[in-house]
C-alpha positions in Angstrom: 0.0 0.0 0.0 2.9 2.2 0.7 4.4 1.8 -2.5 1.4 2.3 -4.5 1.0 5.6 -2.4 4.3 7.0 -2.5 3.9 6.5 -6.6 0.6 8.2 -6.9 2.0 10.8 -4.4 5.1 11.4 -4.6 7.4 9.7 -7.6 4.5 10.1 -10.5 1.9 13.1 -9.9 -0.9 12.7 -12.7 -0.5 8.5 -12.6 -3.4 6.6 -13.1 -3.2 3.2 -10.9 -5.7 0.2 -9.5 -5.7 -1.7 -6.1 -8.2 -4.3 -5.7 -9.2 -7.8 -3.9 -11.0 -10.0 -6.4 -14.4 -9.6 -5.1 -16.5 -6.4 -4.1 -17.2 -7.1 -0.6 -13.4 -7.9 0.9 -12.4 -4.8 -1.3 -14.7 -2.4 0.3 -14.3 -4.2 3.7 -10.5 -5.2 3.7 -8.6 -3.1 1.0 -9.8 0.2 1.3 -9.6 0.7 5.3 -5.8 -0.2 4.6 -5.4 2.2 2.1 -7.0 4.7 3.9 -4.6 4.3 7.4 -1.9 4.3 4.7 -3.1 7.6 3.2 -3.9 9.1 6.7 -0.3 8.3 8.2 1.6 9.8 5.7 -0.6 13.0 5.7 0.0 13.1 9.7 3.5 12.5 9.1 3.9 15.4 6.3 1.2 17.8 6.5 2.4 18.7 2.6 1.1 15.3 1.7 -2.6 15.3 0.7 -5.2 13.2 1.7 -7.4 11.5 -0.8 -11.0 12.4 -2.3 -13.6 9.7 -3.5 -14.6 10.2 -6.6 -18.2 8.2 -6.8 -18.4 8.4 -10.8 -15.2 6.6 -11.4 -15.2 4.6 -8.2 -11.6 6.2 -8.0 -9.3 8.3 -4.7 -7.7 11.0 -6.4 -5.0 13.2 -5.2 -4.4 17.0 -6.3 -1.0 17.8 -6.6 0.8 20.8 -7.0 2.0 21.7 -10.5 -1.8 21.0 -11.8 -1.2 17.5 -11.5 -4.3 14.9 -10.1 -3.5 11.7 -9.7 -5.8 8.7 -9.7 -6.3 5.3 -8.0 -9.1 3.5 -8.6 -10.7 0.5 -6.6 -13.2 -2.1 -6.9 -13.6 -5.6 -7.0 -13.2 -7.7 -10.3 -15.3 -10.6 -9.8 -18.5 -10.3 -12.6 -21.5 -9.8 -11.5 -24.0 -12.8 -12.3 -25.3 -10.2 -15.5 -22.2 -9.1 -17.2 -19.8 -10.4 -19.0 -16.4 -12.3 -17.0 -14.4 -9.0 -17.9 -17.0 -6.6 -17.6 -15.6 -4.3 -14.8 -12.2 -4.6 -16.4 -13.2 -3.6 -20.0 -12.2 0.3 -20.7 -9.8 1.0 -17.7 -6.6 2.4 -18.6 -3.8 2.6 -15.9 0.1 2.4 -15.7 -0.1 0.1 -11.7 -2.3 -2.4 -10.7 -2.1 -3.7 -7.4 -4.1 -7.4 -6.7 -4.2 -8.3 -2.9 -4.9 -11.9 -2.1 -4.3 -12.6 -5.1 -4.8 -16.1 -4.7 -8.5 -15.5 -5.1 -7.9 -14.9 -8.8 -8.7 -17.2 -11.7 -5.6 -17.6 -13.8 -7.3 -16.0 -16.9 -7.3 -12.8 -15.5 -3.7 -12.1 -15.7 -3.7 -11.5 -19.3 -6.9 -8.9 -18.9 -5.3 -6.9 -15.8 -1.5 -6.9 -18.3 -3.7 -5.4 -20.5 -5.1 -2.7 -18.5 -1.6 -1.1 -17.9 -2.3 1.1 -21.2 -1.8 4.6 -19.2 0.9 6.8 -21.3 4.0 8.3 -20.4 4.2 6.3 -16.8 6.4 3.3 -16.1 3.9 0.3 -16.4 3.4 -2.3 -13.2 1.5 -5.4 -12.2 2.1 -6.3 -8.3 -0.1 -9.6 -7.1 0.7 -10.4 -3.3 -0.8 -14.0 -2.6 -0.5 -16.0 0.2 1.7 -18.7 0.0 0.4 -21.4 -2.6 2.1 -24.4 -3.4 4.0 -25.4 -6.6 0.8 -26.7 -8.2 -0.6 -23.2 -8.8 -0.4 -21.0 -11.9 1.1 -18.0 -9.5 4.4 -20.5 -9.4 4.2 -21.3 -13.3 4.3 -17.5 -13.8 6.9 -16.7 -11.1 9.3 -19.2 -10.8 11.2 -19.3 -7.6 14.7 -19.5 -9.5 13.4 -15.9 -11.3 14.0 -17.0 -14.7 11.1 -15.6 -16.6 12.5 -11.7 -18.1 11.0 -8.7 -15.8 9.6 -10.8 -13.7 10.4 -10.6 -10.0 9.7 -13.4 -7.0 9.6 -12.2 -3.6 8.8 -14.4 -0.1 7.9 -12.6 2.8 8.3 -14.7 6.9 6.5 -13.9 9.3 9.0 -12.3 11.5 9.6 -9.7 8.2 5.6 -8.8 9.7 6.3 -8.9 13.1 5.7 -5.1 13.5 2.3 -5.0 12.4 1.2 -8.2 14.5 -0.3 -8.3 18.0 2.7 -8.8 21.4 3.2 -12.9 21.1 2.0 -13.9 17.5 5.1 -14.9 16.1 5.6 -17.1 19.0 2.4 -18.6 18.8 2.5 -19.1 15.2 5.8 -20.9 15.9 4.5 -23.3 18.7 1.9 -24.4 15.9 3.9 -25.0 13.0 7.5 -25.6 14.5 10.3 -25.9 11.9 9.5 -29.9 11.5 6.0 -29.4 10.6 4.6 -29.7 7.1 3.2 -25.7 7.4 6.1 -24.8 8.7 7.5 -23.5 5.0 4.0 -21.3 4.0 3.3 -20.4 7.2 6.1 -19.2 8.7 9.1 -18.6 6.3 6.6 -17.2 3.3 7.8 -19.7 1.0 5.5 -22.2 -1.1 4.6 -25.2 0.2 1.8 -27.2 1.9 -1.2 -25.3 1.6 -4.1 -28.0 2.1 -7.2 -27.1 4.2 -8.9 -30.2 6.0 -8.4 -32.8 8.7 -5.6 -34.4 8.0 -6.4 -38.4 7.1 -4.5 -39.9 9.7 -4.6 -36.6 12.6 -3.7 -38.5 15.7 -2.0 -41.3 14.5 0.9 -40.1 12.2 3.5 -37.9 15.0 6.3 -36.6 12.9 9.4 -37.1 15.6 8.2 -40.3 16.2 7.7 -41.6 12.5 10.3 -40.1 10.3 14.2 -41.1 11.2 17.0 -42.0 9.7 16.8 -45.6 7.9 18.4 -48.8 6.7 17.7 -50.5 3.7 18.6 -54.3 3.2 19.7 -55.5 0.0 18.4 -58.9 1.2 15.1 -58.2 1.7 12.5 -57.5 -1.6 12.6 -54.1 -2.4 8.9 -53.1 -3.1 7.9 -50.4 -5.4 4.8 -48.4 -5.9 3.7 -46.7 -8.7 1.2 -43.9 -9.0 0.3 -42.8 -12.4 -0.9 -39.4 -12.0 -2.6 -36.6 -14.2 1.1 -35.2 -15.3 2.3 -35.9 -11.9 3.7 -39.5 -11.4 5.3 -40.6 -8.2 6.6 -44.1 -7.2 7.7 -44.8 -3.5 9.9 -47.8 -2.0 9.3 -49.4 1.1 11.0 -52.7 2.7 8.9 -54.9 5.3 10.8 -56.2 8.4 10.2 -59.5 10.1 8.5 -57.8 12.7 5.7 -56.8 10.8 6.9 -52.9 10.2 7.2 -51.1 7.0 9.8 -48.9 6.3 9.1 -46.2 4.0 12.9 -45.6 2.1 12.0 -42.7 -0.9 10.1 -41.5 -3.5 10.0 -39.4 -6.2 7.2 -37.4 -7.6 7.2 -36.0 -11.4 5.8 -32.4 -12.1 4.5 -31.4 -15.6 5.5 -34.8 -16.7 3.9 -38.0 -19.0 4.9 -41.6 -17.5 7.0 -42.3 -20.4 9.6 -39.8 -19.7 9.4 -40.2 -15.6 10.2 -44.0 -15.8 13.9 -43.5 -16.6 14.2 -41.3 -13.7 12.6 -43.6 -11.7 15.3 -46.2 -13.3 18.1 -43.7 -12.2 17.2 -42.8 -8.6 16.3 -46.8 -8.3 19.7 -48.0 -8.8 21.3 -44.9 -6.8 19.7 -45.2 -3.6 19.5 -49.2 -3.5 22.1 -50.7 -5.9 23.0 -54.4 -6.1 19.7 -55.1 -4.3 18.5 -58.8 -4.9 14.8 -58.7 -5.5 12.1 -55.5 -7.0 8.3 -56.2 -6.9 6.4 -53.8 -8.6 2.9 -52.8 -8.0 0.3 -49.8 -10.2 -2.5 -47.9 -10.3 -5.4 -50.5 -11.8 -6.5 -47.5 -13.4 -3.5 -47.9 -15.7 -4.1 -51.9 -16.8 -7.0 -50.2 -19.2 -7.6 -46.9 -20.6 -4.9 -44.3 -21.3 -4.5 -41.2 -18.8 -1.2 -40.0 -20.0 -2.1 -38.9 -23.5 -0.4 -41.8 -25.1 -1.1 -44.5 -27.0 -0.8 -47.5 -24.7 -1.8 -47.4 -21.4 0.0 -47.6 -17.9 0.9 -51.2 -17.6 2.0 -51.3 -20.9 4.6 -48.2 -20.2 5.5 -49.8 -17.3 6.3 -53.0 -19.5 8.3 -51.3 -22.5 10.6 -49.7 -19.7 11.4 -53.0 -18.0 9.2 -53.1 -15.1 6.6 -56.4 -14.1 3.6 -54.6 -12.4 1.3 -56.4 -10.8 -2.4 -54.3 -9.3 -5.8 -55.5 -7.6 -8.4 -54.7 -10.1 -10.9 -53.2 -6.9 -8.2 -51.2 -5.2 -9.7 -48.0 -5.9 -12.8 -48.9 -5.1 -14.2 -46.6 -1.8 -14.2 -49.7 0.8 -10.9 -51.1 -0.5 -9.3 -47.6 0.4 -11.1 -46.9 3.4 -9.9 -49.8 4.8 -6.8 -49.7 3.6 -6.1 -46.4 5.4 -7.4 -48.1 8.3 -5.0 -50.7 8.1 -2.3 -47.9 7.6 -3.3 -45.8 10.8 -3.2 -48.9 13.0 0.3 -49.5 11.5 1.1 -45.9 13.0 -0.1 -46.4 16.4 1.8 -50.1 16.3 5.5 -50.8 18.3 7.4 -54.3 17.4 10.1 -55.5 19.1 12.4 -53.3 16.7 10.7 -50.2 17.4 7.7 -48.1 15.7 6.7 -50.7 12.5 5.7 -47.5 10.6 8.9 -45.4 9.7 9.4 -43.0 7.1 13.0 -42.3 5.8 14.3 -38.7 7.2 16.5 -37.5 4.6 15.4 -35.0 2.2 17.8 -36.6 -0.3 15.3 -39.2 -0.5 12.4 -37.7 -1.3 12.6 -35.7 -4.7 10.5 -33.6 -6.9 11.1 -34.1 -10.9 9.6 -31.8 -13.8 10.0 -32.2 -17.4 11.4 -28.7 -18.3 14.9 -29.4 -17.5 15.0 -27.8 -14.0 17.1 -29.6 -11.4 15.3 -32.7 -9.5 14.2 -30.4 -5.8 14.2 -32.5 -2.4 10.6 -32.8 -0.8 8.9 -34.5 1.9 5.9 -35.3 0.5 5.2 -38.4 2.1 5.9 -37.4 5.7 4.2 -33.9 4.4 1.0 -35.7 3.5 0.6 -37.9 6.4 1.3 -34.6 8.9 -1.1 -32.5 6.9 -1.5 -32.7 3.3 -3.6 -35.8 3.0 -7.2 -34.5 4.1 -10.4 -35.7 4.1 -13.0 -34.8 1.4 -16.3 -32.9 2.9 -17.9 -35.2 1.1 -18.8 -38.9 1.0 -18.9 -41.3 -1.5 -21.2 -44.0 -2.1 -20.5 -48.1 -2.8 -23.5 -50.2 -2.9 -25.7 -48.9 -0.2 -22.8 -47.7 1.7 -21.1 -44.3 2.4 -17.7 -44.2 2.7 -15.1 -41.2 3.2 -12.6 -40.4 1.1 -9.3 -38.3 1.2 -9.6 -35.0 -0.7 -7.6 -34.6 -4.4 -5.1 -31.9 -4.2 -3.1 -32.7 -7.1 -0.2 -33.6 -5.5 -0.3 -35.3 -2.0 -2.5 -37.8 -2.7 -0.4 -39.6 -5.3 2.6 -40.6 -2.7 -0.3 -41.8 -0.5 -2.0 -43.7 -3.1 1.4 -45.3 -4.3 1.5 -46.1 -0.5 -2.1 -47.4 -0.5 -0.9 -49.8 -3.7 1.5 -51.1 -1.8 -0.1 -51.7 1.4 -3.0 -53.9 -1.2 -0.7 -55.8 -3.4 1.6 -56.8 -0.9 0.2 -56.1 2.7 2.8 -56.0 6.1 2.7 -59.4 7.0 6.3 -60.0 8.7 8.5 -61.2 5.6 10.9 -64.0 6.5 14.5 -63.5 7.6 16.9 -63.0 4.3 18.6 -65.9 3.0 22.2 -64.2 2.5 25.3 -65.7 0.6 27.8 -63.1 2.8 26.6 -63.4 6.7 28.4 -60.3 6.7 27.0 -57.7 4.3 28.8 -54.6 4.5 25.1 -52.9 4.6 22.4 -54.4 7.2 19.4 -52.7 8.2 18.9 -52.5 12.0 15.7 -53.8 11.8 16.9 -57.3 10.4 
């Protein structure tokens, strides 16, 4: 608000700008009281400074300056009204700055209509959006890529301590007991940067407990190494997990794909595959049933048959996305949470970020993320809504678009190949220079 006022003010008398929220009611309610304190302390800070005058017509505060000059900045909400067109409010306004607050709120079509607003000559031209942290699914991320490498575009994250001064005595620390530095929200909601931003009860609130759960881990080359594979709409994942004899389950990495078809993630799941566990005796493969028919990845074969032409020997329950087969199935994976054998918690999720790794098809370097541990802390969520079998209601965990495909390659696994204790390795070298601790 500040910088939109000290260009209408002071850099550029006689500019033309816009500040908004996306709807009527939050701009009149939320916006313009801002604005207002804004325009108020730097009048009582500067008497020179003027204050603002409403202009009704043109739903606009303008600003008489000396030398002649009026400046302009109008303000009103964007969303159409149920009669006019989708651009409607838009159509006709010429400025050289827009300003979009929560601009989260807006449809990605927008963009282009706002760009083309900034029309207002002989004014340097501006678009500022200030969103709340969204997650790398969103079209705010496409268009501002955290490594800044679209051309006059500009990516800035804001913590919460950077807003400490305008927050009540004690916020910061509360905000901090809620989301400490291991939690999922930890990223959004307290550094600024983008990351989990999934509204719900988490599916398995109460069982999954982070410090417990995620540790450091031990992979045995002796012991089948069982892979899960999620197909995805342009965001494939695959996870690996080991049983014990104990009846655990030791989740050991993953990878999820952004922006990408399964014919071009399988070789990095290849890659990453014989990285993290070389020389390892045995791979069982389970898939998405969804992919043994049907084509969801704009190819010509379907799932399994990918799968197949790269090498791998998938194997899937026809039912497993059915609504009881999942529901009980995250059942089965709660009481796995809240279970000790004699070796310690049987559910255990590998603690290095090294091991968990975001891939996207345009070239940019694979990122480390949690997004297992992530989505059973607080990105897997329930749906408000039910969903019927047979005369039966059943809940089901909510789509985001990205944390439900480790949990569903999780939920494959846990349905092809269960956690029934597997049987003590039969090793050639009674010595392996690599043992796991739970063998």
């Amino acid at each position: 608000m500040w910088k939109e006022y000290l260009a209408a003010v002071v850099r550029w008398p006689g500019i033309s700008s816009f500040i908004c929220r996306f709807a009527d009611g939050d701009n009149d309610s939320k916006l313009i009281p801002a604005w207002l304190a804004v325009c108020e302390q730097a009048h009582a800070a500067d008497r020179r400074l003027p204050r603002p005058t409403w202009n009704a017509r043109e739903l606009c505060f303008e600003f008489r300056l000396p030398g002649d000059k009026l400046s302009k900045v109008y303000s009103f909400g964007i969303r159409p009204s149920g009669e006019l067109g989708r651009y409607a409010k838009l159509r006709g306004l010429g400025v050289s700055r827009i300003y979009v607050d929560q601009a989260e709120e807006l449809p990605s079509d927008y963009i282009g209509e706002l760009a083309q607003r900034l029309r207002q000559k002989g004014f340097p031209h501006q678009l500022t959006l200030s969103p709340n942290p969204l997650d790398e699914n969103s079209w705010l991320a496409e268009m501002f890529p955290e490594n800044q490498s679209i051309a006059n575009r500009k990516y800035y994250a804001v913590a919460l301590m950077d807003n400490a001064h305008n927050l009540p005595a004690g916020k910061v620390e509360d905000a901090l007991a809620m989301y400490p530095v291991t939690h999922a929200k930890h990223r959004s909601a307290i550094l600024g940067l983008r990351g989990l931003n999934v509204i719900g009860k988490p599916v398995y609130s109460g069982a999954f407990i982070r410090s417990t759960h995620v540790r450091p881990l031990k992979w045995n080359p002796f012991v089948t190494l069982e892979e899960g594979i999620d197909f995805g709409k342009h965001h494939p994942c695959v996870v690996w997990r080991q049983r014990s004899m104990y009846g655990g389950v030791q989740y050991l990495g993953g990878v999820m794909g952004q922006n990408m078809y399964l014919d071009d993630f399988l070789p990095v799941v290849k890659a990453f595959r014989s990285k993290w566990f070389p020389d390892v005796k045995e791979i069982a493969t389970c898939c998405d049933p969804a992919g043994s028919h049907g084509n969801s990845q704009g190819l010509r074969d379907n799932g399994v048959s990918i799968l197949r032409a790269h090498g791998f020997a998938p194997r899937w329950r026809d039912d497993a996305n059915r609504p009881s087969i999942r529901a009980a199935i995250m059942d089965r994976i709660a009481g796995q949470m809240r279970k000790r054998t004699p070796a310690g918690e049987a559910y255990q999720i590998e603690a290095s970020r090294d091991r968990w790794m975001r891939v996207t098809g345009e070239g940019a370097p694979p990122a480390s993320w949690c997004f297992l541990a992530d989505g059973d802390e607080a990105g897997y969520v329930w749906d408000q809504h039910m969903v019927s079998e047979g005369s039966k209601q059943y809940r089901r965990a909510k789509k985001d678009g990205w944390y439900e495909h480790g949990q569903n390659c999780k939920e494959y696994l846990e349905t092809n190949f269960g956690s029934d204790p597997v049987k003590a390795p039969e090793r050639d070298d009674p010595e392996p220079e690599r043992t796991s601790a739970w063998s």
